[in-house]
C-alpha positions in Angstrom: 6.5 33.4 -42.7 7.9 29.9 -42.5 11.8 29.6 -41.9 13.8 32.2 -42.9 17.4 33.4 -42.7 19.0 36.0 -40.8 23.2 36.5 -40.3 24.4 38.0 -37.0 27.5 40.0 -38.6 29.5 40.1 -41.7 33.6 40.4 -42.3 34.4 44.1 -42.5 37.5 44.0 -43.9 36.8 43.7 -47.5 37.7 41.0 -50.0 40.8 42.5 -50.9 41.6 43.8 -47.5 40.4 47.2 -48.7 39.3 48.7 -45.2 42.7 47.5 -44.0 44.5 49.7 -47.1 42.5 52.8 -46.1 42.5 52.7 -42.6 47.1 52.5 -42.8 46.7 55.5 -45.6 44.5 57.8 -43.4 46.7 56.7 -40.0 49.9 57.8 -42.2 48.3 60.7 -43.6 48.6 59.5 -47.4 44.7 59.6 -47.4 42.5 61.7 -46.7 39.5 61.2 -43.7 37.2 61.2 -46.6 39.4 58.5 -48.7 38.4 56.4 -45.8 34.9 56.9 -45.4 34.2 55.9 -48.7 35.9 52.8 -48.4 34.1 52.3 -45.2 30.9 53.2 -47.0 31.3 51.1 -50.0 32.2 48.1 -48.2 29.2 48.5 -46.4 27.1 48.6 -49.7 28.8 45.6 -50.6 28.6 43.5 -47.9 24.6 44.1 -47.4 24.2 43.2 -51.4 26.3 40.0 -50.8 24.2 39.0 -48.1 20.9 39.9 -49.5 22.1 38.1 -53.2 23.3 35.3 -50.9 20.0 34.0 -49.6 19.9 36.2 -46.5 16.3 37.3 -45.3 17.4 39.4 -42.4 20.5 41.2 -43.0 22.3 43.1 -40.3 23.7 47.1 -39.8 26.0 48.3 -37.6 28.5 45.0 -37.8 30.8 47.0 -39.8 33.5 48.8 -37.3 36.7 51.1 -38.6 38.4 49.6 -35.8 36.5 47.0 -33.0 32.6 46.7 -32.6 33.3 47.4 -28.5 35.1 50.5 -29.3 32.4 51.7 -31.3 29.9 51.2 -28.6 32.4 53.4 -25.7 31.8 56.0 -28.5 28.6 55.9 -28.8 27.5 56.2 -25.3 30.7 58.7 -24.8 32.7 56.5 -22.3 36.0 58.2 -23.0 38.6 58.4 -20.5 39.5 62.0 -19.3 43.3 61.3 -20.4 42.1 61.6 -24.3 40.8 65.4 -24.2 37.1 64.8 -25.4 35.1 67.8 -25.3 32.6 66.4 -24.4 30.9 66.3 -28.2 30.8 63.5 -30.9 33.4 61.4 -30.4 35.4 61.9 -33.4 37.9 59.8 -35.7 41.0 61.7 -33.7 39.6 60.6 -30.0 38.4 57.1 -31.4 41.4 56.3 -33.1 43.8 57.6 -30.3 41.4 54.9 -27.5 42.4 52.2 -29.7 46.0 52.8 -30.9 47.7 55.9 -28.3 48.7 59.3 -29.3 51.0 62.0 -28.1 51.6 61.4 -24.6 48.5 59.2 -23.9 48.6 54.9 -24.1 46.3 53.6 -26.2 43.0 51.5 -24.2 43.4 48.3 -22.7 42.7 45.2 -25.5 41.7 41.3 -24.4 40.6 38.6 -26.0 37.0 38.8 -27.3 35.6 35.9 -25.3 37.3 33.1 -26.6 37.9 33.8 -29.8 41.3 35.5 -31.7 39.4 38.5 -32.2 40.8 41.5 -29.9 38.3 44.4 -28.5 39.2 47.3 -26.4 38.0 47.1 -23.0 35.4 50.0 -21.9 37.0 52.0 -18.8 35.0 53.5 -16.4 35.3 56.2 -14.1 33.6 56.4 -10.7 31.2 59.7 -11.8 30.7 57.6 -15.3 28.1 59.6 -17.2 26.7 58.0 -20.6 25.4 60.4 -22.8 25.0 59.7 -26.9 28.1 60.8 -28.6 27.6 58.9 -32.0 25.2 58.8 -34.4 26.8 55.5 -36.3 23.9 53.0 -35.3 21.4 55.4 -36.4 23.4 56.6 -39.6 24.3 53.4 -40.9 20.6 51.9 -40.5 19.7 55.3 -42.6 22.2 54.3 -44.8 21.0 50.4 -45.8 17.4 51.9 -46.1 18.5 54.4 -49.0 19.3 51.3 -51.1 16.3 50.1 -50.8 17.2 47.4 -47.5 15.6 47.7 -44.7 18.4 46.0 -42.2 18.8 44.7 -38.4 20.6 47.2 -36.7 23.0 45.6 -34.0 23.9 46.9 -31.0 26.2 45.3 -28.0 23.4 44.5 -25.4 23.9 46.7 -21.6 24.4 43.8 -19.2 27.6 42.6 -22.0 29.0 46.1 -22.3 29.7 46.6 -18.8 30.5 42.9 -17.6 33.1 43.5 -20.4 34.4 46.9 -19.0 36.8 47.7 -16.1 36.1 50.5 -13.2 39.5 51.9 -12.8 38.1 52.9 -8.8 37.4 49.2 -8.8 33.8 49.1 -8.7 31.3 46.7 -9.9 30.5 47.9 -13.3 27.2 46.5 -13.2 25.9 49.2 -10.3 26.3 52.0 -13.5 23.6 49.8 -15.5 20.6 52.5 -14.0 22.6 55.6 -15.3 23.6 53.4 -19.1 19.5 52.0 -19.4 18.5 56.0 -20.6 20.7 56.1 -22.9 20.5 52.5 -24.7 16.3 53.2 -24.5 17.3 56.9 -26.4 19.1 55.0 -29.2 16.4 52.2 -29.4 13.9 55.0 -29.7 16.2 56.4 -32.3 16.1 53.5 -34.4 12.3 53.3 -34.0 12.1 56.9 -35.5 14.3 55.8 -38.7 12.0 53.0 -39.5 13.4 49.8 -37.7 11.2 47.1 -37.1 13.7 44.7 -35.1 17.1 45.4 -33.3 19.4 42.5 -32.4 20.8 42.9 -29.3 24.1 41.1 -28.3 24.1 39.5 -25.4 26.8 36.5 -25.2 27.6 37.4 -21.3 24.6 34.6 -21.0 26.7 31.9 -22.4 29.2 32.6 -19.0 29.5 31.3 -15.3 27.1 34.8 -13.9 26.3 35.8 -10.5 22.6 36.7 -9.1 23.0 40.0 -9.6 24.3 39.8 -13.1 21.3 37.6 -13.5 19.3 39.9 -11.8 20.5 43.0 -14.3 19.3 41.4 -17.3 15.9 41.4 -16.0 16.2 45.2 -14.7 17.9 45.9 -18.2 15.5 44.5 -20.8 12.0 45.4 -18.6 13.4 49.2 -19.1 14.5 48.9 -22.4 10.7 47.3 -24.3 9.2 49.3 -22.2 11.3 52.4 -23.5 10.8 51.2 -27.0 7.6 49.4 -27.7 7.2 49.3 -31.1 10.8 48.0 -31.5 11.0 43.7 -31.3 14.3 43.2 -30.1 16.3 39.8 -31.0 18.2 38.2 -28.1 21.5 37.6 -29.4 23.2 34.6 -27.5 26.3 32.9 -29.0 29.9 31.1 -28.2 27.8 28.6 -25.9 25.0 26.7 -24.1 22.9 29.2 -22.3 22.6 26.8 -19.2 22.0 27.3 -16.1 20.7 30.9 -17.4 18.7 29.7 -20.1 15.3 30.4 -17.5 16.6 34.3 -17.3 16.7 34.1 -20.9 13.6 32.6 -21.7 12.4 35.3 -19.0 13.4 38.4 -20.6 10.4 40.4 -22.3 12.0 40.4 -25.8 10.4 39.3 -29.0 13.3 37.1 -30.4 16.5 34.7 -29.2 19.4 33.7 -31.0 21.0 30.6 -29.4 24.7 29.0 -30.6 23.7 25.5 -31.7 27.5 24.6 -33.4 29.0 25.4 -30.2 26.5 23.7 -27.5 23.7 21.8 -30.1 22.9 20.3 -26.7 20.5 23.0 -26.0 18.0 23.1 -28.5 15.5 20.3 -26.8 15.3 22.8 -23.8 15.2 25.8 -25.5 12.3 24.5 -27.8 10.9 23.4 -25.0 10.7 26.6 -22.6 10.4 29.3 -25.1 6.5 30.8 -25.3 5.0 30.1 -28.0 5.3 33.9 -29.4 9.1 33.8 -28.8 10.7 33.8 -32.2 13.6 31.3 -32.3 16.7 32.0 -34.1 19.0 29.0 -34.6 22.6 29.3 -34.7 23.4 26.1 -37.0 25.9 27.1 -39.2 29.2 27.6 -37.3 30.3 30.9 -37.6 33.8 30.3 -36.1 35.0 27.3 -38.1 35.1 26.6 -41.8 34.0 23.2 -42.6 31.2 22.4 -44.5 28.1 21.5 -42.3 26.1 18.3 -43.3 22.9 19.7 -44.1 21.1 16.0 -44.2 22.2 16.2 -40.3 20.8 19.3 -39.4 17.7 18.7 -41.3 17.2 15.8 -39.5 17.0 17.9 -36.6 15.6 21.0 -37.9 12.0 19.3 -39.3 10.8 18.3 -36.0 11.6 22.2 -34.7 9.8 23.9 -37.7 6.7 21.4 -37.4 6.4 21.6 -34.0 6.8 26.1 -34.3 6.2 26.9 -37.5 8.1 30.5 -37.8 11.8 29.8 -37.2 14.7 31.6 -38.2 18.1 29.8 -39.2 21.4 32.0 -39.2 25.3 31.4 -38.1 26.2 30.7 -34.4 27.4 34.2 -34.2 29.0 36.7 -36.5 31.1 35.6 -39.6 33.6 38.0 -38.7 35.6 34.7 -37.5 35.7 33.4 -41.0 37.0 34.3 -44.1 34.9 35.8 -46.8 34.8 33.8 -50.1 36.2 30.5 -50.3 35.4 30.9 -54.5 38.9 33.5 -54.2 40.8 30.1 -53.4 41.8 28.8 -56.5 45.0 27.2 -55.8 43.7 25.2 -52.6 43.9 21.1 -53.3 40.8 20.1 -54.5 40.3 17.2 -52.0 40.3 19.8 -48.8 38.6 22.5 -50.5 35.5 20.8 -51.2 35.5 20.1 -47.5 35.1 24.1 -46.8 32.7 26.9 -46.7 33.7 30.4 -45.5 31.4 33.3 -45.1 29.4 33.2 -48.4 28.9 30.0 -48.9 27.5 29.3 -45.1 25.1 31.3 -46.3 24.2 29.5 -49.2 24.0 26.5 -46.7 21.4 28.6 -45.1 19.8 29.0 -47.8 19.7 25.2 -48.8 18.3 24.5 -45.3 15.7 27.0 -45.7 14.8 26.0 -49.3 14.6 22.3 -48.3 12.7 22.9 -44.7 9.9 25.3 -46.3 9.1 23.5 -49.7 10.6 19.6 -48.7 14.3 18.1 -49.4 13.3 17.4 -52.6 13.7 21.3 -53.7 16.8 20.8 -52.3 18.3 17.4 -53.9 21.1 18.1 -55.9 22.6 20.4 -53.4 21.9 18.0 -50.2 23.6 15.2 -52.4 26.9 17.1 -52.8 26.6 18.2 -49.3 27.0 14.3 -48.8 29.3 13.8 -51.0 31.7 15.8 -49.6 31.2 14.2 -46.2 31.7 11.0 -47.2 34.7 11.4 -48.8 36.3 13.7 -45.7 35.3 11.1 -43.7 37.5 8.5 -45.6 39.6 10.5 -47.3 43.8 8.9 -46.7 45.1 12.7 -46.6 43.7 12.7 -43.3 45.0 10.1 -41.4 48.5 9.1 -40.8 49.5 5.7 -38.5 52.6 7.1 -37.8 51.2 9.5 -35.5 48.9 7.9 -34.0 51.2 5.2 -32.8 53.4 8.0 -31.2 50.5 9.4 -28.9 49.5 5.8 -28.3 53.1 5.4 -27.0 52.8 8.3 -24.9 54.2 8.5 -21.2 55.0 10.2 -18.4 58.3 11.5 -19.2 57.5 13.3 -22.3 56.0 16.2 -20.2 58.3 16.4 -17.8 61.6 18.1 -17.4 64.4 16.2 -15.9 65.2 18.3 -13.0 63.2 21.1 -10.7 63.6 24.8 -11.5 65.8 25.8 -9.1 68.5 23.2 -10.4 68.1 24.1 -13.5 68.1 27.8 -12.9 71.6 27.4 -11.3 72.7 25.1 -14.5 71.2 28.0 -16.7 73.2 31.3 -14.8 76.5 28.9 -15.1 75.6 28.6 -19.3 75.1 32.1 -19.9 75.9 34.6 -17.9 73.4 37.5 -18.1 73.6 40.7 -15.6 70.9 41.5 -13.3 67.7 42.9 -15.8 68.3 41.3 -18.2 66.9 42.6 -21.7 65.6 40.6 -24.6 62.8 41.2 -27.3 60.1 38.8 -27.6 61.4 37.8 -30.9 60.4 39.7 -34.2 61.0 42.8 -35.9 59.7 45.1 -38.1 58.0 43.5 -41.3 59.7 46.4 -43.8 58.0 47.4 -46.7 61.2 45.7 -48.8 61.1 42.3 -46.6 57.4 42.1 -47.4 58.3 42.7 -51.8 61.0 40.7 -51.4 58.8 38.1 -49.9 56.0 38.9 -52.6 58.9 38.8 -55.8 60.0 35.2 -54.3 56.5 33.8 -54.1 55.7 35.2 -57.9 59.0 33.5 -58.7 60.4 37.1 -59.9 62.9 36.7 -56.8 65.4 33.7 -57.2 65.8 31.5 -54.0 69.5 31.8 -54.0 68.5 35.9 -53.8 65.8 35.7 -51.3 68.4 33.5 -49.6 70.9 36.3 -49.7 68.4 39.3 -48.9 67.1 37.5 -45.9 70.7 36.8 -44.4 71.6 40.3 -44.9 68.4 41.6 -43.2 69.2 39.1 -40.3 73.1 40.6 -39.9 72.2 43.8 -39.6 69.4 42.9 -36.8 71.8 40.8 -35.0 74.6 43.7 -35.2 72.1 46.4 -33.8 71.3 44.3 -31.0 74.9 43.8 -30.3 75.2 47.7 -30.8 72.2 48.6 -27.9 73.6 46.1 -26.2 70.9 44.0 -25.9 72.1 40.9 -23.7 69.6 38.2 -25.3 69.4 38.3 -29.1 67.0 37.3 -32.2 67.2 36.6 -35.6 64.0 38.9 -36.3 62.5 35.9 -38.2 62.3 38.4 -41.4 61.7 35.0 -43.1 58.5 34.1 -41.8 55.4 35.1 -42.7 53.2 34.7 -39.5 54.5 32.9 -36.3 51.4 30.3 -37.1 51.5 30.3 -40.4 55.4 29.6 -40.9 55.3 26.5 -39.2 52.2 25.3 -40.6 53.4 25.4 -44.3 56.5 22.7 -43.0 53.9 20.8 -41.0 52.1 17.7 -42.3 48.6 18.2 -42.1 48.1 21.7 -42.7 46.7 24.0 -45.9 46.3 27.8 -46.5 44.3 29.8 -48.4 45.9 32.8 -49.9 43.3 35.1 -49.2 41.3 34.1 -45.8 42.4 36.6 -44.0 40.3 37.3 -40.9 40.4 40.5 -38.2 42.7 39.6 -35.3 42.1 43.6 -34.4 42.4 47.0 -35.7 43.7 46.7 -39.5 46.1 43.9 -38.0 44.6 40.4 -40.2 45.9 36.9 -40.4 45.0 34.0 -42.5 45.0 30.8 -40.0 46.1 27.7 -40.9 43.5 24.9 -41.7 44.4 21.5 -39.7 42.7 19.2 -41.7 44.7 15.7 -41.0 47.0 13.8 -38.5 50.3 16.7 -37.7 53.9 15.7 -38.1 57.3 17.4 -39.0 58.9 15.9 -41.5 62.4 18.3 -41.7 63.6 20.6 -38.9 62.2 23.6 -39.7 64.2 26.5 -38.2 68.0 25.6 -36.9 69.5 26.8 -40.4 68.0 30.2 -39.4 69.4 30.1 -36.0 72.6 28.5 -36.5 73.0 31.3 -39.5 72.4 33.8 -36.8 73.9 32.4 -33.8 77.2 32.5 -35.7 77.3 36.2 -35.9 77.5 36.2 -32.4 79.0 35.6 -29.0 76.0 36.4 -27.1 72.8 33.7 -26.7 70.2 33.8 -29.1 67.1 32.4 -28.7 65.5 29.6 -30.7 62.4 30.8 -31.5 59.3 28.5 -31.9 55.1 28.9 -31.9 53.9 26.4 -29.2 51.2 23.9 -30.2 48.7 25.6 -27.8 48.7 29.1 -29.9 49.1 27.0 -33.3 46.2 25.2 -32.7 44.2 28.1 -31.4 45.3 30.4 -34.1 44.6 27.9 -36.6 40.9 26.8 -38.0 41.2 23.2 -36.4 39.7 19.7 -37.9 36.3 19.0 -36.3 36.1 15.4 -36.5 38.2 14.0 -33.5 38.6 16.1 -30.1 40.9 19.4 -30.5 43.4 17.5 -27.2 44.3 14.7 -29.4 45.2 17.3 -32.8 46.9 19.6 -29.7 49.1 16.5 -28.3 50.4 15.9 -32.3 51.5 19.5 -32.7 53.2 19.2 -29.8 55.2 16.3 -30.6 56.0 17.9 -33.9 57.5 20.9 -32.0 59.1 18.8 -29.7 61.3 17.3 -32.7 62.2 21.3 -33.7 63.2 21.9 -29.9 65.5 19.0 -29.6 67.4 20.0 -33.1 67.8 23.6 -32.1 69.3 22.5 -28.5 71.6 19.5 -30.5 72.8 22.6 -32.6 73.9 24.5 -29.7 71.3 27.0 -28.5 71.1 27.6 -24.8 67.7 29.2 -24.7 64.5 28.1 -26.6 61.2 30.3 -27.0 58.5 28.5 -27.4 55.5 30.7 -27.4 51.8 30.3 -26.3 50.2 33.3 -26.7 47.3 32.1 -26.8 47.1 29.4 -24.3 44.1 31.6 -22.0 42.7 32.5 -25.4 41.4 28.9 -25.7 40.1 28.5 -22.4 36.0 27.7 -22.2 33.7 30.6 -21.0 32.6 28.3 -18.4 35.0 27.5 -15.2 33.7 23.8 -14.9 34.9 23.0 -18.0 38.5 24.6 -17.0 40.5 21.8 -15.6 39.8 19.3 -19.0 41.3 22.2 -21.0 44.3 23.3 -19.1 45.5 19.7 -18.5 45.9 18.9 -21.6 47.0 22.4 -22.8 49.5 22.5 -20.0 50.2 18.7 -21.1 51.1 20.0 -24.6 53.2 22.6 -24.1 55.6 20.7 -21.5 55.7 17.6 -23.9 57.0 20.5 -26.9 59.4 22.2 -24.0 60.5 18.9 -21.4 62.6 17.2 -23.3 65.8 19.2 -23.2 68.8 19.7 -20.6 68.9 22.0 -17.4 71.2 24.3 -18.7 68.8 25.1 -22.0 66.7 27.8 -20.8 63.0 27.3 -22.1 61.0 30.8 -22.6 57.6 31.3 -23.1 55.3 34.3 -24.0 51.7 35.0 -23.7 49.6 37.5 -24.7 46.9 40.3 -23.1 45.2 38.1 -20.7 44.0 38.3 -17.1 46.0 35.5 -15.4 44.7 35.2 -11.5 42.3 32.4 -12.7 45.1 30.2 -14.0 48.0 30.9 -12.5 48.3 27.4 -11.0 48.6 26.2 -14.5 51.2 28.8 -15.9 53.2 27.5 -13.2 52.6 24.1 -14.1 54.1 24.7 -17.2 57.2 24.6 -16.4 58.9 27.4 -18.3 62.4 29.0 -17.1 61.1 32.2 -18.4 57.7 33.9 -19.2 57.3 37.1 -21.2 54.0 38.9 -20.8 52.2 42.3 -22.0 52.2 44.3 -19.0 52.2 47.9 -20.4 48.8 49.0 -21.0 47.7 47.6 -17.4 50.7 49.3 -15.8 51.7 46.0 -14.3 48.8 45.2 -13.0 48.7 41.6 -14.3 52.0 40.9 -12.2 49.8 40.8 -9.2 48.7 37.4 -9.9 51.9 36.1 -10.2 53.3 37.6 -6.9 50.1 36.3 -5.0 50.6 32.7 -6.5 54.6 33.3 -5.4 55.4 32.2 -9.0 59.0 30.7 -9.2 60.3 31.6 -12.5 61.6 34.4 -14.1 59.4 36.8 -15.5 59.4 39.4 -18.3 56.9 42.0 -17.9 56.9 44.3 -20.6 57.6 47.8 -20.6 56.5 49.2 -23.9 53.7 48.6 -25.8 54.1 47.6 -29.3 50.5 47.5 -30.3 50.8 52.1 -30.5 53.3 53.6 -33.0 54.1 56.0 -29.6 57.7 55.6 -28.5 58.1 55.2 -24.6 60.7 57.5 -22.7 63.5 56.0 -20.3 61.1 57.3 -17.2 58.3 55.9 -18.3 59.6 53.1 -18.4 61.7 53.1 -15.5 58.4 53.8 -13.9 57.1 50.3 -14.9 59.9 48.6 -13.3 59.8 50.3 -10.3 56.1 48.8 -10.4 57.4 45.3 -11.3 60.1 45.5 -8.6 57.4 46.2 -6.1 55.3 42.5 -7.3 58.7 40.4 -7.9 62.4 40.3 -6.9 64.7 41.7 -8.3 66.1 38.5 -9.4 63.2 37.2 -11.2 62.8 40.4 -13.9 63.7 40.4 -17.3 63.3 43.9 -19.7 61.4 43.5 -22.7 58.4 44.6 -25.1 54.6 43.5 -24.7 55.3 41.1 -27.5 56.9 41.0 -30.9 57.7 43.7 -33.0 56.4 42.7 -36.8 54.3 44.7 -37.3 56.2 48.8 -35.9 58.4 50.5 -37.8 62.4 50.5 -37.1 61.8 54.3 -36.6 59.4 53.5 -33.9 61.5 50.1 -32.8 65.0 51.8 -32.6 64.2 54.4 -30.1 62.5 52.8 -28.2 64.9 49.6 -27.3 67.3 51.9 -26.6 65.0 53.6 -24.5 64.0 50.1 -22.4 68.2 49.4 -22.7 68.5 52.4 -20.7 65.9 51.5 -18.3 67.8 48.5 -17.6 71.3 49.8 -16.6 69.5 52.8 -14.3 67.6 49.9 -12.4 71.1 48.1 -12.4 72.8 50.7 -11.1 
């Protein structure tokens, strides 16, 4: 067998963002349900061709998702909340669609970070009589599927002890005491898959990169005895990824499973004790390619490391940390990237070429391989050199670095007294979090300018019109904090990125963020800097139609760098601290051109927290560090606002605190304000926007509902501290979703003022 090459997951969405087209046509009823199925089908077809034609040995089934690969697993083993009307039957596209995005009268599921990664998944609810029957034949079908065209795939399937850790027991129960009743039904698919002709199964299981308990350990063993006893003719490959197995690599090694898949770009640490304690009939799959990341890998390196494993084993198999759905498909679609960076690059296809170099070199020699390990080395040689990457000028600045960069000048309750004297808000005070809807004509307008068919001075013109009429119906619904609806940015990461030194983007790496919602991340490749202000025109424009505050509204460098595919050759703190200068520069010229309150949002400051707790403290210091150096330099009376996205924030509420922030925005809706308990046990001292609608469902909220949320909030904070707002912005709605339902929250306000 010698070494072959296996990938855990592909992209789903398509080269040309097709699933994303028909998944928007079916959801608006342009398209029919078999319009969409198609699609789904041929992207399928294409996908295991690409990865076959790539150099992949061991291709996978059951990656592909219409929506989240979580979702798809609640389907399958029915866990559907009573509030969506299943019958009881397959779970069909109405009751899977209407988990993940709400329907009439029902919120849509609860969504969270995907480990920590940018990918959102929706989290499994259980109820206390949880019954897990099979209510999908997708795994099985889509195996069926591969093997018509003549390819005999991997089937993948979310491992048992990972779905429920993931999950959520609205009674409040350990989810892990319904892993007895789920074990019958994961064996009944396993033996499913048998029956179709599967040979292997890989079976997620990243929960064994995390901080577990004994009984967590303890389940795995329970889990997977069951589950090759249940199926013995199936080998199932331990999937493992986004870390060092640690202190569980012995329950690991343990498990009576015929493969494991270990993350060697995100802890290469590992591999001498994994090679080390795995029996000798334990098939090894190496994670050396990074499946999260986009640089080029330097194959000489990893061969270097590799020989002594295949020697010493013989049968190994070589494959991406984890799935590619992190990266972009085809870096041969970007054509208009400088050259310089783009030879530094390989997204989804050409990682597995790489694979396919490593295998070709570590089965027949490196001479098989020559001309493709010497470009390999070309191109890290001239990265490594390369004056596009470093800048002095920065380096001096953090070199320079003290104490009072990150800190503000007074404590909050001065400055909260300076800040009710400045503007003069009522009690509830309402705000949105900062854009609005992305219109069909902002995004051709957009499109026209960039193909040059749109004139600047007209884009210009369009852009100022569509910011006057946002600012006048605010004024209108008497909103009491205003926006500009930044309808001349692109993405909140991306916007910045292009008037930032030391950033690129590709034109089409877009990746899945969640649903048919995709973004194409920056690439940090060198030292960051601003070198012009980048957004006080657009205020200053804005503020000037108004008498009432408007917010400056900024990305932090936390989200920027976590949103952004970050350069790999000095520590992410140091690329953090240089973003944050750079916004620090923007904050200081929106507050010299008059605005009294700055948004500077980190939405995904949790997101980039390590799965492991001991590794915590390194992290938040110098995210924490990063934000207040963007945020501290400013007077009391400016009001700094911050926003984060769905997160779970009892673990660091200590450092949200420390961050110093007048105000914090937060998406409370879908967990019915759940998430404010944290900050009423910590006694948090700011102000605090929970949000009262969710903006990720196209449902508009009533007054009473969200009334109803307040009343919840009121019962966690005082009165004094709540502001009224969405979960987050509003980009992506329509204005005939957005407009009733502001009024709506505007409502809400003046009952709970009254």
């Amino acid at each position: 067998m010698g070494v072959s090459v296996a990938t855990l997951g592909f992209p789903r969405i398509g080269p040309r963002r097709e699933l994303k087209t028909a998944l928007e046509s079916y959801w608006s009823g342009k398209a029919p349900r078999q319009t969409l199925l198609d699609t789904a089908a041929a992207l399928r077809a294409e996908n295991w061709k690409r990865q076959q034609e790539g150099g992949a040995d061991i291709v996978p089934s059951n990656d592909f998702s219409l929506y989240d690969h979580v979702l798809d697993n609640s389907a399958l083993f029915g866990v559907v909340p009573e509030a969506y009307g299943w019958d009881g039957g397959t779970v069909g596209l109405d009751t899977y669609f209407a988990m993940a995005r709400g329907a009439a009268g029902v919120t849509a599921g609860e969504m969270t970070k995907w480990f920590d990664t940018n990918y959102h998944y929706l989290v499994p609810e259980f109820s206390a009589g949880q019954a897990f029957r099979l209510a999908s034949t997708k795994i099985v079908d889509e195996f069926l599927e591969a093997k018509a065209q003549g390819l005999v795939t991997r089937p993948v399937l979310l491992g048992p002890v990972t779905y429920l850790l993931l999950g959520k027991a609205r009674d409040g129960a350990d989810p892990l005491t319904l892993l007895p009743k789920l074990l019958p039904a994961y064996a009944e698919v396993l033996g499913r898959l048998a029956d179709a002709g599967a040979e292997w199964v890989q079976i997620d299981e990243p929960a064994l990169v995390l901080d577990l308990t004994a009984e967590a350990r303890a389940a795995f063993g329970a889990a997977y005895t069951h589950l090759t006893r249940a199926a013995p003719s199936l080998k199932l490959m331990l999937a493992t990824y986004f870390g060092a197995l640690g202190d569980n690599l012995a329950t690991a090694l343990a498990l009576p499973v015929q493969g494991l898949h270990v993350d060697l770009a995100r802890a290469p640490e590992q591999l001498a004790a994994v090679v080390a304690g795995a029996r000798p009939d334990l098939l090894l799959s190496l994670g050396v390619i990074d499946g999260r990341n986009i640089w080029r890998a330097d194959l000489s390196a990893l061969l270097d490391r590799l020989e002594p494993v295949v020697k010493a084993r013989g049968n190994v198999v070589i494959a991406p940390s984890c799935s590619l759905i992190h990266v972009p498909i085809d870096l041969a679609r970007e054509t208009d990237l400088d050259p310089d960076v783009a030879s530094w690059l390989a997204f989804a296809v050409q990682k597995i070429e790489e694979l396919r170099i490593l295998a070709l070199a570590l089965n027949e020699g490196r001479d098989a391989a020559t001309e493709a390990l010497a470009a390999s080395d070309r191109a890290r040689d001239a990265r490594r050199i390369s004056p596009k990457i470093h800048d002095p000028a920065v380096r001096d600045r953090l070199a320079t670095q003290g104490e009072h960069d990150s800190r503000r000048a007074s404590p909050f309750g001065t400055r909260r007294e300076a800040q009710r004297a400045a503007l003069g808000l009522p009690a509830w005070p309402t705000t949105t979090i900062g854009s609005f809807p992305q219109t069909p004509e902002v995004r051709r307008a957009r499109a026209d300018h960039a193909k040059g068919a749109l004139s600047d001075e007209s884009y210009t013109a369009f852009l100022r019109e569509e910011t006057a009429r946002a600012v006048r119906w605010q004024e209108e619904v008497g909103l009491d904090a205003l926006v500009h609806g930044e309808f001349e940015r692109n993405d909140m990461v991306q916007y910045f990125g292009e008037q930032l030194a030391g950033f690129v983007f590709t034109k089409h790496g877009w990746v899945q963020s969640y649903g048919s919602r995709y973004v194409r991340p920056p690439i940090i490749f060198g030292d960051v800097s601003r070198p012009a202000a980048m957004t006080v025109e657009w205020w200053r424009y804005a503020q000037s139609l108004t008498e009432r505050p408007l917010k400056g509204m900024l990305t932090g460098p936390v989200t920027i760098l976590n949103w952004s595919f970050v350069r790999d050759d000095q520590p992410r703190s140091v690329t953090c601290r240089q973003i944050a200068f750079a916004i620090r520069d923007e904050v200081l010229d929106l507050e010299k051109a008059g605005a009294r309150m700055i948004q500077i949002d980190e939405a995904a400051l949790r997101e980039g927290l390590p799965l492991r707790r001991a590794e915590w403290r390194n992290y938040l210091d110098w995210a924490v560090e990063s934000f207040r150096i963007a945020a501290s330099g400013v007077a009391d009376a400016t009001q700094i606002h911050t926003h984060m996205c769905y997160s779970e924030f009892n673990d660091i509420i200590a450092a949200i605190g420390a961050m110093d922030a007048d105000v914090i925005s937060i998406e409370t809706a879908r967990s019915r304000m759940e998430l404010l308990d944290a900050f009423a046990e910590y006694a948090y001292p700011a102000e605090i926007g929970p949000g009262v609608y969710d903006i990720h469902s196209p449902r508009v909220p009533d007054v009473e509902e969200m009334v109803a949320l307040l009343r919840a909030a009121r019962k966690r904070l005082d009165d004094d501290q709540i502001w009224v707002n969405p979960d987050c912005g509003l980009k992506t709605r329509k204005w005939e979703e957005v407009r009733p339902a502001i009024v709506n929250m505007v409502s809400a306000a003046r009952m709970l003022r009254g």
